[in-house]
PASEBA-1860 file (N, C-alpha, C; in nm, 3 decimals):
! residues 247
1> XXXXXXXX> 0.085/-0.120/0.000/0.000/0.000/0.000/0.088/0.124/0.000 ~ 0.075/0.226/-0.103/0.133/0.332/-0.129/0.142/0.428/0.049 ~ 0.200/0.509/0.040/0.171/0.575/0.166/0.119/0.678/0.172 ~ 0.033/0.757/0.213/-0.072/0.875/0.251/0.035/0.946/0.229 ~ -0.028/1.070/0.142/0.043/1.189/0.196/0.061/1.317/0.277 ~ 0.052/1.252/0.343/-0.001/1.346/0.510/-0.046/1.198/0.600 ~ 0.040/1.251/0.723/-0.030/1.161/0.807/-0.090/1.255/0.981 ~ -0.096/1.184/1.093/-0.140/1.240/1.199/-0.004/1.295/1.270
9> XXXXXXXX> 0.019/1.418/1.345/0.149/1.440/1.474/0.053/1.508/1.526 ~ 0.016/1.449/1.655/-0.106/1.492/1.757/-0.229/1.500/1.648 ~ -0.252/1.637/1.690/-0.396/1.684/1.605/-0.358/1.795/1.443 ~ -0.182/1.767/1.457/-0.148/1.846/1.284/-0.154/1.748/1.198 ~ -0.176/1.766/1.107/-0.146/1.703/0.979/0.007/1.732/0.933 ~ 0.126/1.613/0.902/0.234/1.677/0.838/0.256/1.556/0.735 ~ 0.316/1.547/0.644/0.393/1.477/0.529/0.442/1.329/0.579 ~ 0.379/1.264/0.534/0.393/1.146/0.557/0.599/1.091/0.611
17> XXXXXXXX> 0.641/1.165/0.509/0.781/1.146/0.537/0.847/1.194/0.679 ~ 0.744/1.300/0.687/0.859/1.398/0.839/0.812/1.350/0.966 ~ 0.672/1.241/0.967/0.637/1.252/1.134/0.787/1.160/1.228 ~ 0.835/1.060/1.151/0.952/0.959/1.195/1.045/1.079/1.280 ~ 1.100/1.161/1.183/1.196/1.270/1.225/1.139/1.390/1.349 ~ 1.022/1.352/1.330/0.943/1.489/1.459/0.942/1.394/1.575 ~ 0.942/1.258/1.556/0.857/1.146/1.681/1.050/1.193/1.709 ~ 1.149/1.141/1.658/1.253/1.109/1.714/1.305/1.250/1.765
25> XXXXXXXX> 1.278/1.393/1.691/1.269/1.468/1.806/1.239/1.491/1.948 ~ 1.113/1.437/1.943/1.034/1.448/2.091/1.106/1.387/2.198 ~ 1.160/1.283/2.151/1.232/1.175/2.216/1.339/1.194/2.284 ~ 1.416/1.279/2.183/1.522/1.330/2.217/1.532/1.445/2.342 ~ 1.446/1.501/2.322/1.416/1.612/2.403/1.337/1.577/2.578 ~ 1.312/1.461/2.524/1.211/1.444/2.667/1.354/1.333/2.752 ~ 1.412/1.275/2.683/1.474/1.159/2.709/1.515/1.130/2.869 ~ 1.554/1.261/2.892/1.641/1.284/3.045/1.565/1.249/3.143
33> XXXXXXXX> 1.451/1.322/3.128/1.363/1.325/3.205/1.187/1.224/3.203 ~ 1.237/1.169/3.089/1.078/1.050/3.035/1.060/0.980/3.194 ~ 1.158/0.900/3.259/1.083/0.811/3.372/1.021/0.883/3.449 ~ 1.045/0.958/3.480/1.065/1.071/3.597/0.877/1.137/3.569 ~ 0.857/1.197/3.388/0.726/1.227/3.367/0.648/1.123/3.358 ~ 0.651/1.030/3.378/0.566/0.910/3.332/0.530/0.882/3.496 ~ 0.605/0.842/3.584/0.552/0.868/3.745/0.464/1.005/3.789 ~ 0.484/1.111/3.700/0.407/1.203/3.769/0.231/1.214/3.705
41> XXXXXXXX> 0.256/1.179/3.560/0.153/1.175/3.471/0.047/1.072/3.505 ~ 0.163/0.958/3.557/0.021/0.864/3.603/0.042/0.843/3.734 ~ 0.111/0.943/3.797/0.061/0.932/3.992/0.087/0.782/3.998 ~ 0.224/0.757/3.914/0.283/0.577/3.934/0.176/0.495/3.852 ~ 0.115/0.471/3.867/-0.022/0.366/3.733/0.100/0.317/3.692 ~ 0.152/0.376/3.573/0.221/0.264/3.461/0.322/0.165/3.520 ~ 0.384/0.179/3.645/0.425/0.089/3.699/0.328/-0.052/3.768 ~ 0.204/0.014/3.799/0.146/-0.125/3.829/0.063/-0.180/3.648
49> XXXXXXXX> 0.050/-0.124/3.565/0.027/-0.140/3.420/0.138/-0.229/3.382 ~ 0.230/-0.199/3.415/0.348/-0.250/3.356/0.358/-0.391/3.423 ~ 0.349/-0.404/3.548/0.358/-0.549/3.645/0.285/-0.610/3.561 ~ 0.101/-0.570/3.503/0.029/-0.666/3.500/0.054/-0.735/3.380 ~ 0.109/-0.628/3.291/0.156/-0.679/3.146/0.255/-0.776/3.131 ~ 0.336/-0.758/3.244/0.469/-0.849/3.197/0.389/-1.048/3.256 ~ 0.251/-0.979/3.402/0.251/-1.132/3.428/0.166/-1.159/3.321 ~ 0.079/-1.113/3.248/0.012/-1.123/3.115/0.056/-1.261/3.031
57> XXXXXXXX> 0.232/-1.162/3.003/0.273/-1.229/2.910/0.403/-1.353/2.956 ~ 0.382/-1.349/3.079/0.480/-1.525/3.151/0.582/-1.512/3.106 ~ 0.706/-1.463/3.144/0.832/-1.492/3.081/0.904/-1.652/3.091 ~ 0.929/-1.705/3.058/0.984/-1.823/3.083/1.172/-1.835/3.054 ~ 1.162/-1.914/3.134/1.393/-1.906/3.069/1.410/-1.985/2.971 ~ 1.450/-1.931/2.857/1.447/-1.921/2.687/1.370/-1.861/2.605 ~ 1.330/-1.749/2.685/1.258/-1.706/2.600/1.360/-1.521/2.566 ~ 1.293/-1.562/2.434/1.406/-1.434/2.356/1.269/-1.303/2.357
65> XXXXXXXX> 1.266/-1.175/2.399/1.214/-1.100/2.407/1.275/-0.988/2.314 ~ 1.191/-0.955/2.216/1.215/-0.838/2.129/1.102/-0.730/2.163 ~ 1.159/-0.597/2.194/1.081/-0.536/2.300/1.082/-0.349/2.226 ~ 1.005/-0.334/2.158/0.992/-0.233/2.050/1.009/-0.062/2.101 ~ 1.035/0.025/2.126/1.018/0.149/2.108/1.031/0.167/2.291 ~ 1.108/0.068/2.332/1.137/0.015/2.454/1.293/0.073/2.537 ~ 1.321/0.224/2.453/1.465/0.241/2.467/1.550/0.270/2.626 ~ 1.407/0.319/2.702/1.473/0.311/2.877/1.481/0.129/2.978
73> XXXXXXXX> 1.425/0.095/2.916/1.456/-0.038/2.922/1.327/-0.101/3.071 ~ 1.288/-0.035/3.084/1.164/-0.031/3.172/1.061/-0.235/3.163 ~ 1.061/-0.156/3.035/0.993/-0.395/3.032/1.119/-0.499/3.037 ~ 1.198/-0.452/2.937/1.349/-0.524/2.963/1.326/-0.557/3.092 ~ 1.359/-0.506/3.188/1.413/-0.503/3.301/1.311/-0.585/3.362 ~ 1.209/-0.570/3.372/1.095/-0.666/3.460/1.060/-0.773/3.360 ~ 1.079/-0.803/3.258/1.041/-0.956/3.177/1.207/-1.013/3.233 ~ 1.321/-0.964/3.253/1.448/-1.050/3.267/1.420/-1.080/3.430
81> XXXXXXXX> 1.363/-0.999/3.503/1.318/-1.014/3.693/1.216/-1.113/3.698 ~ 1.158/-1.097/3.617/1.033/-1.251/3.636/1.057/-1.373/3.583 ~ 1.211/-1.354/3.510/1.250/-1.506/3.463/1.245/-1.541/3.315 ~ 1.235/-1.376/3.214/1.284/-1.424/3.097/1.426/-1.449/3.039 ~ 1.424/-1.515/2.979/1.599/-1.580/2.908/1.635/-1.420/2.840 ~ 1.626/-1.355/2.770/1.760/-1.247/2.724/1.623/-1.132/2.619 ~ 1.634/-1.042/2.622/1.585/-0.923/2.560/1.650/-0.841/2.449 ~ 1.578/-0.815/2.372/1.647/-0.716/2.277/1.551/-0.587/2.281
89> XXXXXXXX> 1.644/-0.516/2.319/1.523/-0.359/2.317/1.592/-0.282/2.207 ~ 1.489/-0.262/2.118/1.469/-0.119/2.020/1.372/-0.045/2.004 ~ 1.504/0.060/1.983/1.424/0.223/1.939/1.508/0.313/1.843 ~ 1.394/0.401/1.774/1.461/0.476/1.668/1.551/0.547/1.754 ~ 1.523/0.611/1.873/1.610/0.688/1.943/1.705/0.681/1.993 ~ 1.823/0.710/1.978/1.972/0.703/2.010/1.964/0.767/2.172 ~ 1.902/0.831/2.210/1.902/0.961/2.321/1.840/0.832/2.453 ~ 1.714/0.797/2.365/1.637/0.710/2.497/1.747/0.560/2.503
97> XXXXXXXX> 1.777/0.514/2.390/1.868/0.397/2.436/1.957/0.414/2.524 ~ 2.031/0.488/2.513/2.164/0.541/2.578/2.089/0.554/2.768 ~ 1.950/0.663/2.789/1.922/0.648/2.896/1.883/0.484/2.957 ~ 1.857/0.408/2.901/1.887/0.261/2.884/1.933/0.177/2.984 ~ 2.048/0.211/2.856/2.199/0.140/2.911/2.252/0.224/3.018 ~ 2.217/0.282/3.055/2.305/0.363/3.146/2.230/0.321/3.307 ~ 2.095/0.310/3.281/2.015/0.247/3.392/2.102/0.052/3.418 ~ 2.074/0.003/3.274/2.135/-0.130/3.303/2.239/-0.170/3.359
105> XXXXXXXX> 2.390/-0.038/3.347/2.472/-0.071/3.368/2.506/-0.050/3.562 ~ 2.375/0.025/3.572/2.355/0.060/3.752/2.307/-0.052/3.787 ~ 2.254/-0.122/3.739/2.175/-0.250/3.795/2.200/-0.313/3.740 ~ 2.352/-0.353/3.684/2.445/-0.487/3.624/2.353/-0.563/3.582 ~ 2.283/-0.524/3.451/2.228/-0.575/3.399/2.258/-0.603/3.273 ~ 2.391/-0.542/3.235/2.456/-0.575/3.073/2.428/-0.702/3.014 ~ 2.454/-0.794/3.087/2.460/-0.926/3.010/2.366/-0.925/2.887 ~ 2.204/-0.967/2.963/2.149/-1.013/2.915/2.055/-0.966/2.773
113> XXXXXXXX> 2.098/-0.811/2.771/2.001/-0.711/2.733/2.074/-0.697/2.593 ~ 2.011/-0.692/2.475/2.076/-0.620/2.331/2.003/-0.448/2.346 ~ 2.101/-0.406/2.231/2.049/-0.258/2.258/2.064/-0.243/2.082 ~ 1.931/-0.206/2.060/1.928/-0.205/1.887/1.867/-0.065/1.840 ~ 1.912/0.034/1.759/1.887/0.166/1.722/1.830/0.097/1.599 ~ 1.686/0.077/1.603/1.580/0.050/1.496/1.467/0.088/1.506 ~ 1.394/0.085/1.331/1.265/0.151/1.303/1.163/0.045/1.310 ~ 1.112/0.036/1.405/0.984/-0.088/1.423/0.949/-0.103/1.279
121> XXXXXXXX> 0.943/-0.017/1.215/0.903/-0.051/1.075/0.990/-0.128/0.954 ~ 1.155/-0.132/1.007/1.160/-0.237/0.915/1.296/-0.267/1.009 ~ 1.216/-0.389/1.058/1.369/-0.439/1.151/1.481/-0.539/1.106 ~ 1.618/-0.495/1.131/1.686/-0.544/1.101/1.747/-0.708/1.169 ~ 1.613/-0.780/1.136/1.614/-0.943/1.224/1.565/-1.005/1.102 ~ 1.605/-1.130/1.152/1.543/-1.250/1.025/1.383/-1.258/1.086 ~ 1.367/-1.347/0.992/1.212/-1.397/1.001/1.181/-1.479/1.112 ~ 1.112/-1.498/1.188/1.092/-1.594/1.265/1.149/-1.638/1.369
129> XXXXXXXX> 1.236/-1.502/1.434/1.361/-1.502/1.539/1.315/-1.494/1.670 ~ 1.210/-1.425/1.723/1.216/-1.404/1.872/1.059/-1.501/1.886 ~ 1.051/-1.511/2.051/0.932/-1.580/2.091/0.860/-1.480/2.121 ~ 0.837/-1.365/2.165/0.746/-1.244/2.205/0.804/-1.130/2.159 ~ 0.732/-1.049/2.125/0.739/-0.920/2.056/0.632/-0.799/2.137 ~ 0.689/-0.737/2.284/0.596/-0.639/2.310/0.683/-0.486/2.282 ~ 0.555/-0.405/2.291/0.582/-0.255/2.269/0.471/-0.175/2.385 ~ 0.542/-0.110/2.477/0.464/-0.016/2.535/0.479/0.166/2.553
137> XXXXXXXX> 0.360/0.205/2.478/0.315/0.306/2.466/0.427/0.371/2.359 ~ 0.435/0.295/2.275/0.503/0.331/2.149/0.455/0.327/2.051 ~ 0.379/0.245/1.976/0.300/0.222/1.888/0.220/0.360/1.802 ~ 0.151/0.436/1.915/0.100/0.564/1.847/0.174/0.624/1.769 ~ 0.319/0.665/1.824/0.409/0.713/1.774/0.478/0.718/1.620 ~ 0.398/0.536/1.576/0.500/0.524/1.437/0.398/0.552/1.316 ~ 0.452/0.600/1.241/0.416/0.671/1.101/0.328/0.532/1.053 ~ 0.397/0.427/1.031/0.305/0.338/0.987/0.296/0.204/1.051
145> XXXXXXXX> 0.214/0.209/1.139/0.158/0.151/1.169/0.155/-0.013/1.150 ~ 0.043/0.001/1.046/0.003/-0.163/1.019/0.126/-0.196/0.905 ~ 0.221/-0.106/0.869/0.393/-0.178/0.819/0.472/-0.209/0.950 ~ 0.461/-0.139/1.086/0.513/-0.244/1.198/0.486/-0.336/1.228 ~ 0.321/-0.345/1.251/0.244/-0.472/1.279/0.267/-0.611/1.161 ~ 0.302/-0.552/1.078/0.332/-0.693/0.976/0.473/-0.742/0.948 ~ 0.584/-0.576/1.076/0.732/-0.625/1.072/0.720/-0.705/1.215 ~ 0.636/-0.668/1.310/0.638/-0.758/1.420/0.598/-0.878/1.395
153> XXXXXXXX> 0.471/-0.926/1.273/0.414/-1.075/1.251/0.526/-1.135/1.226 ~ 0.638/-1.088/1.109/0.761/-1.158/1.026/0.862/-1.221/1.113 ~ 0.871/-1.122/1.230/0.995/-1.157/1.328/0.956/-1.265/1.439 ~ 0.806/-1.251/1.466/0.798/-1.361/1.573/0.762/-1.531/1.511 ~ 0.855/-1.567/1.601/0.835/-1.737/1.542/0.676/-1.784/1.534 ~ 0.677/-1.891/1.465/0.545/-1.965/1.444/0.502/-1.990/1.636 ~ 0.363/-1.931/1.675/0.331/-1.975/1.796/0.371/-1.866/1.868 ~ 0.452/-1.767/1.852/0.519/-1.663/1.917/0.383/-1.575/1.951
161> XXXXXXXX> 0.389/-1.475/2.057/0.295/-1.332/2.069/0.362/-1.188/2.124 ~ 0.255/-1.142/2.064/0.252/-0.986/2.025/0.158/-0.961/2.166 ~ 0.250/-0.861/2.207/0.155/-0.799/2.392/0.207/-0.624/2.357 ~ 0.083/-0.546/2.363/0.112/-0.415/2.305/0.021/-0.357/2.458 ~ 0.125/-0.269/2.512/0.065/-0.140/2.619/0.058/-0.042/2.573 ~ -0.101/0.081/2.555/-0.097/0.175/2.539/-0.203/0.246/2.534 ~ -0.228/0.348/2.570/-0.314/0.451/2.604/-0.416/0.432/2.534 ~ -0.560/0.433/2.585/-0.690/0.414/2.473/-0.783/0.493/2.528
169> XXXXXXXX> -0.890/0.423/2.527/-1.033/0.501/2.485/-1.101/0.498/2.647 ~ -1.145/0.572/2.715/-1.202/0.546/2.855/-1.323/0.495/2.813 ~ -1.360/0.385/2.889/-1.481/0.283/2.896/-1.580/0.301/3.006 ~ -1.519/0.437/3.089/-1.628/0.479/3.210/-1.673/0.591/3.157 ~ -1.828/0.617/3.102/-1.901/0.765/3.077/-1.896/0.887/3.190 ~ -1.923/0.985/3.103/-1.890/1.092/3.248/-1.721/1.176/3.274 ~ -1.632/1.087/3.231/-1.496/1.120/3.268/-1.454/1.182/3.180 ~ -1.507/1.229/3.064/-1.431/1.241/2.940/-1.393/1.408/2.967
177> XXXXXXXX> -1.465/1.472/3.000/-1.412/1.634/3.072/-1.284/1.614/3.152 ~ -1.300/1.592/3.256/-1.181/1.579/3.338/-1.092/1.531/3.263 ~ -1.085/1.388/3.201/-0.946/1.375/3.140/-0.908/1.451/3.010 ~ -0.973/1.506/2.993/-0.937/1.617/2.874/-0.866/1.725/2.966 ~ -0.914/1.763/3.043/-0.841/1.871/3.116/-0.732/1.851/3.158 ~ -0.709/1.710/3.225/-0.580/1.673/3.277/-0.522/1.672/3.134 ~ -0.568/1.617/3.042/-0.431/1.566/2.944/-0.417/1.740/2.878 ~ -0.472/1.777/2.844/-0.430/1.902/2.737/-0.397/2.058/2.803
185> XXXXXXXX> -0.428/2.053/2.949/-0.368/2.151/3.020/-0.259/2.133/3.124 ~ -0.290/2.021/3.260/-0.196/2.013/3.328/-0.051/1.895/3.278 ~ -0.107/1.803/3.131/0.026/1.702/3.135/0.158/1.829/3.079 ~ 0.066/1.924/2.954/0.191/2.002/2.912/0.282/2.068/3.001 ~ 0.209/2.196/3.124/0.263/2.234/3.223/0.328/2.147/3.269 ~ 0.330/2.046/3.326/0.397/1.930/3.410/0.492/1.904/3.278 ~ 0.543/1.915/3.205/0.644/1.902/3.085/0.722/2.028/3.068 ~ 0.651/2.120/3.085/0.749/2.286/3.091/0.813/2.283/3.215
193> XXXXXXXX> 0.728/2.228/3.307/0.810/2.257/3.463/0.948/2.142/3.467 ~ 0.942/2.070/3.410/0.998/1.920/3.432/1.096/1.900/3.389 ~ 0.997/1.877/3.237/1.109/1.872/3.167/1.166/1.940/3.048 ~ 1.112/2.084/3.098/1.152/2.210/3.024/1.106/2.221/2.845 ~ 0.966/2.133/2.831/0.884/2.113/2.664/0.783/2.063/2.733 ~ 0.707/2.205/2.701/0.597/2.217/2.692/0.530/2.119/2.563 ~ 0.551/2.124/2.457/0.534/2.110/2.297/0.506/1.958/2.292 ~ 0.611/1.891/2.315/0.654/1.768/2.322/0.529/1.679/2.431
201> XXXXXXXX> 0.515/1.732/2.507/0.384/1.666/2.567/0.285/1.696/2.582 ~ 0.204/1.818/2.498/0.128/1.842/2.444/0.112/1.754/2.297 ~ 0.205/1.698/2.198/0.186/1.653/2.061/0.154/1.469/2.165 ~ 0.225/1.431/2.287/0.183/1.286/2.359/0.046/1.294/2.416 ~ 0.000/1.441/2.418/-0.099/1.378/2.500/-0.261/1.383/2.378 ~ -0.182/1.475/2.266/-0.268/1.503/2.160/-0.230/1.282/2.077 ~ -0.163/1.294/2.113/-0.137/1.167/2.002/-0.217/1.031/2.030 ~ -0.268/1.026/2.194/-0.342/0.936/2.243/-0.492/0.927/2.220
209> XXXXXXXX> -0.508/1.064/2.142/-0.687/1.071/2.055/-0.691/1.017/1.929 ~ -0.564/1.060/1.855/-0.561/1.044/1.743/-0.510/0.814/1.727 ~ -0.478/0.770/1.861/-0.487/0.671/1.804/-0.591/0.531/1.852 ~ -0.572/0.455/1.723/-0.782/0.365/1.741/-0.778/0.316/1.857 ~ -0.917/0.301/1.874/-0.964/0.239/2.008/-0.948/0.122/2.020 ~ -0.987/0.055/2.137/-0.931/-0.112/2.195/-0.997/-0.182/2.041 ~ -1.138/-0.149/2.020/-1.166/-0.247/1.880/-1.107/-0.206/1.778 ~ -1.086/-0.108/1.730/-0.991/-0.097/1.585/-0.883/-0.165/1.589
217> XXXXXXXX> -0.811/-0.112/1.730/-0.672/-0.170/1.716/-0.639/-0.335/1.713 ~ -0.744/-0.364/1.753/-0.775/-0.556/1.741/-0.769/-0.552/1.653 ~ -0.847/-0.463/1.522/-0.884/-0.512/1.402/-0.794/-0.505/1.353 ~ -0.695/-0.421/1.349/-0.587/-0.392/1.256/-0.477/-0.530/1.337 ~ -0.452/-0.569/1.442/-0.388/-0.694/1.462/-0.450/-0.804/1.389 ~ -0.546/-0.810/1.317/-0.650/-0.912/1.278/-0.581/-0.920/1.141 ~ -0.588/-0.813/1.074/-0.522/-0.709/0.950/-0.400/-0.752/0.931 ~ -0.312/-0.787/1.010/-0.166/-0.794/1.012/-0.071/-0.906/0.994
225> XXXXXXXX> -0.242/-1.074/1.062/-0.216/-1.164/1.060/-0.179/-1.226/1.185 ~ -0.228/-1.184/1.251/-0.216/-1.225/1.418/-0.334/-1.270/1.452 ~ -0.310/-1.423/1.520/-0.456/-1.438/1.568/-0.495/-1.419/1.717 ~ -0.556/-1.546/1.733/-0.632/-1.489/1.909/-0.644/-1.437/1.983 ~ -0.709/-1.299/1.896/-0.659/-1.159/1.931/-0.768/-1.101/2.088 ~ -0.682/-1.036/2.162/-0.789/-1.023/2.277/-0.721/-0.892/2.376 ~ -0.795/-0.849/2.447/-0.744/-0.705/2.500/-0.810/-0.684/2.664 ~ -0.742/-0.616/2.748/-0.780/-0.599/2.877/-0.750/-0.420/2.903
233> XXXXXXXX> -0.869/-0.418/2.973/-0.888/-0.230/2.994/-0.853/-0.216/3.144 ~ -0.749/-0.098/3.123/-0.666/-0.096/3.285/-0.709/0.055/3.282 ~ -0.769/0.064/3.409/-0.803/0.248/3.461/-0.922/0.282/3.431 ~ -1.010/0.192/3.384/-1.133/0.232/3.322/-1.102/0.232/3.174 ~ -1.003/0.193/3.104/-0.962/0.206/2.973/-0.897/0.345/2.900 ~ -0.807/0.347/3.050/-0.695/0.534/3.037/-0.567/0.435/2.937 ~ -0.548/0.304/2.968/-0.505/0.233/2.888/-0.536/0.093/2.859 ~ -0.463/0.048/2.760/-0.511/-0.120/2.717/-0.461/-0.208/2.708
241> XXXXXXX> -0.425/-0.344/2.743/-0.345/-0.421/2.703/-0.371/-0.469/2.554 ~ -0.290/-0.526/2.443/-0.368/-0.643/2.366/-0.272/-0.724/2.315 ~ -0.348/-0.824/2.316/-0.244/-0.978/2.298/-0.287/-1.019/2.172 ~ -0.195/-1.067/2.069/-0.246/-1.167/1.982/-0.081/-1.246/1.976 ~ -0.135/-1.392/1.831/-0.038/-1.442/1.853/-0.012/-1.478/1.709 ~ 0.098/-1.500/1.707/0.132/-1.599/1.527/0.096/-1.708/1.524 ~ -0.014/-1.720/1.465/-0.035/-1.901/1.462/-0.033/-1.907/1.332
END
């Protein structure tokens, strides 16, 4: 499929070619300070989000984890603590890897961990290499989409699964004021004070409208060639899990 010309960055429209280079801006810019906003944004949440995802997906010892847009190493780190065999984390971002490795190397964690500067969209792995393939709260981010979802089908072995964390659609009526307020007035402030970009978390918190809800995004795993596809709503559905698998 040809590519749009124009795609979504938050609520702008820009050139299909430049959102890659604006996402890896943001990245860059937030990098120092990303763990640090992610505890304040969700008053901690994504740390118990994150527990439930990793028991979700059972690490077992041999199991090879390819772990997408993953560059602070945050799942790394808790799929290798619950007993997975070895991880590979990538991201387009040079800035967030580096904050990474620099965490791993405090918590002698070198061994086990690869560190790969790649475009979810066309990864540089053979076919059929890892047993699980997750990405959290990265996914919105990439220009195309259902060309990751069909570079993640290629890479995971026959039987392998796909476990994706990320921001969706609230499933409790009534709330939709308030979290508009929180996201489009106080997350930016809390980004100027913080981590000195405003901009940058204003286009994250604009980017979580612009992407599909728990059922689209099934559909498009459906789309991609992943089966037994299925999803769990954490916060009232402030985010989502969803699982499918290569069969």
């Amino acid at each position: 499929m040809a590519p749009e010309a124009s795609t979504d960055f938050g609520f702008q429209r820009v050139p299909w070619g430049e959102k890659t280079a604006r996402v890896r801006g943001v990245f860059s810019s937030v990098a120092g300070r990303y763990d640090v906003m992610n505890d304040l944004m969700s008053g901690g949440l994504h740390r118990l989000w994150k527990t439930a995802f990793i028991t979700w997906l059972r690490p077992r010892a041999g199991m090879h984890l390819l772990d997408l847009a993953g560059g602070t190493g945050d799942i790394a780190f808790r799929f290798l603590a619950a007993g997975g065999g070895r991880a590979t984390v990538a991201d387009i971002n040079r800035d967030m890897l580096l904050v990474g490795q620099n965490r791993a190397r405090r918590r002698r964690l070198a061994g086990p961990i690869e560190w790969l500067c790649a475009n979810a969209e066309s990864l540089p792995l053979p076919d059929a290499s890892v047993d699980a393939v997750t990405c959290a709260f990265g996914i919105r981010n990439m220009t195309d989409k259902a060309g990751a979802l069909a570079e993640m089908h290629r890479v995971l072995k026959p039987g392998g699964r796909f476990l994706c964390l990320e921001f969706s659609r609230l499933a409790l009526p009534g709330l939709e004021g308030l979290y508009d307020t929180y996201s489009f007035q106080v997350v930016p402030r809390l980004g100027r004070m913080v981590a000195g970009d405003e901009a940058s978390y204003r286009y994250l918190a604009e980017s979580i409208r612009t992407f599909p809800d728990q059922d689209a995004f099934a559909a498009m795993l459906t789309r991609a060639g992943l089966g037994n596809v299925s999803y769990r709503n954490l916060a009232g559905g402030i985010a989502a899990m969803h699982s499918a698998w290569r069969i």
